[in-house]
C-alpha positions in Angstrom: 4.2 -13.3 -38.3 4.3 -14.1 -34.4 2.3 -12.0 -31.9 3.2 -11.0 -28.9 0.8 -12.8 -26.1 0.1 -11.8 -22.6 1.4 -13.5 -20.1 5.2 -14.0 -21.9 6.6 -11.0 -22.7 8.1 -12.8 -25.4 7.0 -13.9 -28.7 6.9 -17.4 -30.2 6.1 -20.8 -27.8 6.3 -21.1 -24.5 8.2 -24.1 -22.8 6.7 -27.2 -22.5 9.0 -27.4 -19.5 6.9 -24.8 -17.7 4.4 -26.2 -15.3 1.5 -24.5 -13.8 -2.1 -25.1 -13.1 -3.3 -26.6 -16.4 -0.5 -27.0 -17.8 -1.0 -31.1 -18.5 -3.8 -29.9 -20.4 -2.1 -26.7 -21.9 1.5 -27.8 -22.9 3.2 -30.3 -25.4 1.3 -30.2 -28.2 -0.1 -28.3 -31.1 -3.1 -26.2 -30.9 -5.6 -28.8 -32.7 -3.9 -31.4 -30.2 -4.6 -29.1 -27.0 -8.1 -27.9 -28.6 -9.1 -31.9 -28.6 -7.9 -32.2 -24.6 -10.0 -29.6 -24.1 -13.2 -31.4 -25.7 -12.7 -34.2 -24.2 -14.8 -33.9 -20.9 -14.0 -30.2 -20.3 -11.6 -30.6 -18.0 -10.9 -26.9 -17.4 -14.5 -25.8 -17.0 -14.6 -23.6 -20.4 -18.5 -24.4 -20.8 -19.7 -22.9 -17.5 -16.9 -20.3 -17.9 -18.1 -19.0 -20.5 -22.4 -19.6 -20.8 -21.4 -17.8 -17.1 -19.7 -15.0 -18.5 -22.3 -14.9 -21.5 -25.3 -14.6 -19.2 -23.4 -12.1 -16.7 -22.6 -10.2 -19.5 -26.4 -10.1 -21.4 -24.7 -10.5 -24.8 -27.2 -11.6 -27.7 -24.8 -14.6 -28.8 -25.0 -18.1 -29.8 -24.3 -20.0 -26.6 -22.8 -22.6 -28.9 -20.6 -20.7 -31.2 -19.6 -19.1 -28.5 -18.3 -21.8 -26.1 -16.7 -23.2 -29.4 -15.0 -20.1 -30.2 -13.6 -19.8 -26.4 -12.4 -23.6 -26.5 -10.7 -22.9 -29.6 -9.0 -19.5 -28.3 -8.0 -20.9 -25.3 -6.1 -24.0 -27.8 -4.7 -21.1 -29.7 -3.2 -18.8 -26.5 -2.0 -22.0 -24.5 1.0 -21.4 -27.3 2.2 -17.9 -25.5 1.0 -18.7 -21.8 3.1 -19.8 -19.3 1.0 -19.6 -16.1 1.0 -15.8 -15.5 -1.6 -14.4 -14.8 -3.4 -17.2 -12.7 -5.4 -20.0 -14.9 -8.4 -18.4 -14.0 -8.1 -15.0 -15.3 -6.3 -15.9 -18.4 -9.5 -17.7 -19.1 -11.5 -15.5 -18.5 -9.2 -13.5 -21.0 -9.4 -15.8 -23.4 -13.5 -15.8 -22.9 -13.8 -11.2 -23.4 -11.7 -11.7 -26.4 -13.8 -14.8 -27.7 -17.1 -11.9 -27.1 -15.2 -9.4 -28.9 -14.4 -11.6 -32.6 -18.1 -13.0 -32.6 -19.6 -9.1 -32.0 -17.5 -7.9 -34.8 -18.6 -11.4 -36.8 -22.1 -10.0 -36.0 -20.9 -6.3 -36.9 -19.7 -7.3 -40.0 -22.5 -9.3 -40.8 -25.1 -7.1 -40.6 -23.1 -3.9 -42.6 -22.8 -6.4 -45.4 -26.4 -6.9 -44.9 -26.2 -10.7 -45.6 -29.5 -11.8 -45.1 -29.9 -13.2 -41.5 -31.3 -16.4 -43.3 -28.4 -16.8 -44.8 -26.3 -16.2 -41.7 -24.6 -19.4 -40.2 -26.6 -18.6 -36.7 -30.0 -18.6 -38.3 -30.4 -21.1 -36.2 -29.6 -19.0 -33.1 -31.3 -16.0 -34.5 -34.8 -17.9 -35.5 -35.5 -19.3 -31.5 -34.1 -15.4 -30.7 -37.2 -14.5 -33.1 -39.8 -17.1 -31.7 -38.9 -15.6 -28.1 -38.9 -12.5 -28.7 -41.3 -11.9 -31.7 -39.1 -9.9 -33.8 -38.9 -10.7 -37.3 -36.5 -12.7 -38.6 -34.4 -10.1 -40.7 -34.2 -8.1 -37.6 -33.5 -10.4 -35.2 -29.0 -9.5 -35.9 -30.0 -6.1 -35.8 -31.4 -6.0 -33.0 -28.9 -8.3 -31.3 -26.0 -6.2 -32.2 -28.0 -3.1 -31.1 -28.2 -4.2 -27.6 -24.8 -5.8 -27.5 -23.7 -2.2 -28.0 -25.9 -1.1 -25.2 -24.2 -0.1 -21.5 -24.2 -3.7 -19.4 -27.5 -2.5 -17.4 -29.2 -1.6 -19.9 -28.6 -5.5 -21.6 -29.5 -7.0 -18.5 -32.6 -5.2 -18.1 -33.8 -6.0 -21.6 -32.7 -9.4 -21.4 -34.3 -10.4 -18.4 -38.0 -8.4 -19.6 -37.9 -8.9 -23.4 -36.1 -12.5 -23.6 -36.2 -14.4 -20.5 -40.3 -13.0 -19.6 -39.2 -12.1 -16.0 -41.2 -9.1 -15.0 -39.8 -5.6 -14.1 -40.5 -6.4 -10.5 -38.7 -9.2 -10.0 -35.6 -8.2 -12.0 -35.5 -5.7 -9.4 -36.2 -8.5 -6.6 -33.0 -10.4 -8.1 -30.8 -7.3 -6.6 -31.0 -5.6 -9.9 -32.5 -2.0 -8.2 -33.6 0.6 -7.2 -36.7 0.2 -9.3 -36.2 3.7 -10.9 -33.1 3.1 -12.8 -33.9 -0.2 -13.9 -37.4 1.2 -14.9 -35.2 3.6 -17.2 -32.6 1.4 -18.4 -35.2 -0.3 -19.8 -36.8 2.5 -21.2 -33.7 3.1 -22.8 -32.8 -0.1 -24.0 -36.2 -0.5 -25.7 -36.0 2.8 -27.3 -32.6 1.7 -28.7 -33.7 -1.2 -30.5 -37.1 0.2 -31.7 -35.4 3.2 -33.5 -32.8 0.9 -34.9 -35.7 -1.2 -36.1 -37.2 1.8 -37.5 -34.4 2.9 -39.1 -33.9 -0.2 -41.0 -37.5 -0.3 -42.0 -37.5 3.3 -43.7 -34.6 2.4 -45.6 -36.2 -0.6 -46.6 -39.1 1.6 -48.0 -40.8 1.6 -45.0 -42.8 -1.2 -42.7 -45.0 -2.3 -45.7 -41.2 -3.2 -47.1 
């Protein structure tokens, strides 16, 4: 079944006559063809694109998966773009959508409750653990807890309870007034510790 994309208004292939900014890179070819252009050296900028978007969003997600994921969405929608909107903003199109599959991955993940060892980001999840200290079982939890969280919210925890910076100089880094980042933490921490609870009294409480 074909799906209508943005930027066509149509459904099916665009023209590999069309040319627009990328368009050596995103026309005449299949989408494991166009996926391998885009590998080899990046030549649209996809990486810092999206670790960019990743950190300017806070989201708890693989950096790795998630690059992949966007490179291979991008392959996939070069089928149904034909340089409207700018290169730029499709990308960054491309990169929200890419965010949106891998938190539902993570969603889905975690309310079939496969164990997080078991999860193909362990890897991802067990340096989340060493950073932060959470256990290892919680570590998706908690992820997908602040994921869901309001974007200042997810800064503010990142920044504090992932990257170490202090309160203070999150604020210093234009992230103020001290007050409401004070309590956007607050919140954010209060967020993940009752969802942490939660899964612990379920799981017949902390002693398991």
């Amino acid at each position: 079944m074909e799906e209508r994309r943005e930027g066509t208004g149509e459904t099916g292939k665009a023209s590999d006559e069309v040319r627009f900014p990328g368009s050596d890179i995103l026309r005449g070819g299949s989408p494991p063809e166009i996926l391998r252009r885009l590998h080899d050296g990046d030549p649209l900028d996809i990486l810092p694109r999206a670790l960019g978007a990743l950190a300017r969003e806070a989201l708890l997600l693989n950096p790795k998966t998630f690059v992949e994921h966007c490179l291979a969405r991008v392959a996939f929608e070069s089928m149904f773009y034909e340089g409207s909107p700018s290169l730029g903003e499709w990308l960054d199109r491309c990169i929200i959508k890419s965010a949106k599959d891998l938190g539902i991955s993570q969603y889905q993940e975690e309310s079939r409750r496969l164990p997080v060892s078991e999860s193909p980001e362990v890897e991802y999840y067990r340096l989340f653990s060493e950073l932060s200290g959470i256990e290892l079982e919680l570590t998706r939890l908690v992820c997908l807890t602040v994921n869901n969280l309001p974007i200042d919210q997810r800064r503010v925890f990142y920044a504090v309870a992932i990257a170490g910076k202090t309160l203070n100089r999150y604020v210093a880094e234009g992230y103020g007034p001290p007050d409401k980042a004070r309590e956007a933490l607050r919140l954010a921490s209060q967020a993940v510790l009752l969802a942490m609870e939660e899964r612990r009294n379920e799981e017949g409480g902390p002693d398991g």
